[in-house]
FIKE-483116 format. One record per residue: residue in one letter; z, y, x of N, C-alpha, C, O in turn. Coordinates in steps of 0.001 Angstrom, whole numbers, padded with zeros to 6 digits, always signed. Layout:
N
AZYXZYXZYXZYX/...
***
This chain:
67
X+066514+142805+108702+067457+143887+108601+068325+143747+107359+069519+144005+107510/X+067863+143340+106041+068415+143219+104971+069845+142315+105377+070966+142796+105211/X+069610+140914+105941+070385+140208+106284+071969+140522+106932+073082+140230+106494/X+071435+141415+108452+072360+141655+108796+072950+142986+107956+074049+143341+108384/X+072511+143664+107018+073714+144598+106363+074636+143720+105312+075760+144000+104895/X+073969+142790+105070+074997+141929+104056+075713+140918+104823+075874+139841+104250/X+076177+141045+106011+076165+140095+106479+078090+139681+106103+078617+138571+106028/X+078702+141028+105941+079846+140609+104924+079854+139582+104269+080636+138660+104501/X+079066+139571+103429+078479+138855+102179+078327+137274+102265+078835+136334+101653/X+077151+137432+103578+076685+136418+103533+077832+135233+104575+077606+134027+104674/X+078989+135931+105225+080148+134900+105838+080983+134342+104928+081481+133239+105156/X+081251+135047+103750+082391+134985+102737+082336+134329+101944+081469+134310+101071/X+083560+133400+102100+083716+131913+101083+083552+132281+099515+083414+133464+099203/X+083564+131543+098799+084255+132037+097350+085435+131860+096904+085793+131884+095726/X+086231+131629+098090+087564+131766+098355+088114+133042+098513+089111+133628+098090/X+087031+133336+099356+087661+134763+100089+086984+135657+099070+087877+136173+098398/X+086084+135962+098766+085760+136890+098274+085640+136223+096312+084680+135958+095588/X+087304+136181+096089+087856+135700+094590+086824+136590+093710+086723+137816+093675/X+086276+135851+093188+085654+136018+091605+086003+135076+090879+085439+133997+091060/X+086759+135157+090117+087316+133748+088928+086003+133721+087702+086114+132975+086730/X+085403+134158+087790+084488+133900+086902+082651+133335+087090+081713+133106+086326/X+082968+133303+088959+081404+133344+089504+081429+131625+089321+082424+131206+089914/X+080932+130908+088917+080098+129501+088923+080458+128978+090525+080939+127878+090798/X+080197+129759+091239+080081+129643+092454+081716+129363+093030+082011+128495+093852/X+082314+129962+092625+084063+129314+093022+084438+128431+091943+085430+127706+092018/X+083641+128474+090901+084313+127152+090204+083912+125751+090497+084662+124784+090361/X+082217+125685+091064+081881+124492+092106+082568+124446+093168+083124+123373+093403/X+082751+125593+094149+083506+125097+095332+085383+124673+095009+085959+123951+095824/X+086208+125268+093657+087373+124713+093940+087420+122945+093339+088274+122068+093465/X+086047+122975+092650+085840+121635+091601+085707+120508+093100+086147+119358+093129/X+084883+121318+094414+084414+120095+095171+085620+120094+096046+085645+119051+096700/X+086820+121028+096350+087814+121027+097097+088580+119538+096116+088786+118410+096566/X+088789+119909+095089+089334+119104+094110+088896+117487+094359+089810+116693+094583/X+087471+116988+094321+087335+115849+094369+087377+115594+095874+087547+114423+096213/X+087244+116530+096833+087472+115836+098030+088835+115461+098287+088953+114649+099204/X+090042+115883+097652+091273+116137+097708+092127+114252+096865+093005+113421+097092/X+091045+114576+095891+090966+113128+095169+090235+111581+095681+090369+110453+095206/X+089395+112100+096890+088703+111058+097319+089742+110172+098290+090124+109006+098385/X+090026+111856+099154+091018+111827+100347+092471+109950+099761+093064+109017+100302/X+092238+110568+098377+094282+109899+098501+093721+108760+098051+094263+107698+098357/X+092739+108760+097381+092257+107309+097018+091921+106509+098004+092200+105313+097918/X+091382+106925+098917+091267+105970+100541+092739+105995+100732+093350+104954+100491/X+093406+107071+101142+094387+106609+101744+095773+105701+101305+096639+105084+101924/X+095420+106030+099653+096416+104710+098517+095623+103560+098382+095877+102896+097377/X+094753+103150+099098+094068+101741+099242+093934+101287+100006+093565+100113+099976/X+094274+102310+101776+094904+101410+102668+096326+101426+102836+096688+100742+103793/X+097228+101984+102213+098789+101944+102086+098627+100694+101837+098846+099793+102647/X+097978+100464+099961+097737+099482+099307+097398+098125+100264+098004+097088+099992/X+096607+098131+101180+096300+097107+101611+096798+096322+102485+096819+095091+102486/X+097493+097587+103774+098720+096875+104653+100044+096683+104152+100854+096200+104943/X+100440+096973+102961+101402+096406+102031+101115+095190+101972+101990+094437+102400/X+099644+094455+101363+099281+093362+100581+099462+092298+101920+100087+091248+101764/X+098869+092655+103233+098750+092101+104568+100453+091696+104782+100829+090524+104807/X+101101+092512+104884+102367+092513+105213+103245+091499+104687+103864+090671+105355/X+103252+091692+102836+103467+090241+101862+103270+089063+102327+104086+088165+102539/X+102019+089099+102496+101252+087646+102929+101420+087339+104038+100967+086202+104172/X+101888+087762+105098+102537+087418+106142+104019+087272+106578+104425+086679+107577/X+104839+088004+105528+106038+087783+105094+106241+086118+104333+107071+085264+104646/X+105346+086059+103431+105223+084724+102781+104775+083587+103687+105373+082511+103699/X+103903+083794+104309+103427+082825+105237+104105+082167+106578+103877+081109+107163/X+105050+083250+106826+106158+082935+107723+107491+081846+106665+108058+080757+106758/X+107462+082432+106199+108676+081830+105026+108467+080628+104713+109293+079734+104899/X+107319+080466+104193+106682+078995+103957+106830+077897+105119+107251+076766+104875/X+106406+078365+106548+106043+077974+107784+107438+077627+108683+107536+076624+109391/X+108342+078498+108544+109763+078127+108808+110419+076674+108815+110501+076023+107774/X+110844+076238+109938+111738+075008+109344+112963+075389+108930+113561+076210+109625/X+113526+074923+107834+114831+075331+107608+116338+074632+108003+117384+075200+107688/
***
């Protein structure tokens, strides 16, 4: 019974229910943060990588060319 009267409580992000001072939204915007940071680092290391692919096949044609 306890459960379901809090059950407000117990759905609500620490987003939603803003406390700037609870521990508890400063871990969850800290882990939004590194997932946000993980996110671009994969995705600037495969930019990074079909760039590098692309070069090297740009070069490899060039080389391979008769002129």
């Amino acid at each position: 019974m306890t459960l379901l009267g809090n059950l407000e409580t117990l759905l609500a992000c620490p987003a939603c229910r803003f406390d700037g001072s609870s521990p508890v939204t400063s871990a969850a915007n800290l882990a939004i943060m590194v997932m946000i940071v993980m996110l671009s680092a994969v995705g600037g290391g495969v930019v990074t990588l079909m760039l590098r692919f692309a070069r090297g096949e740009r070069k490899l044609l060039e080389e391979n060319t008769p002129s």
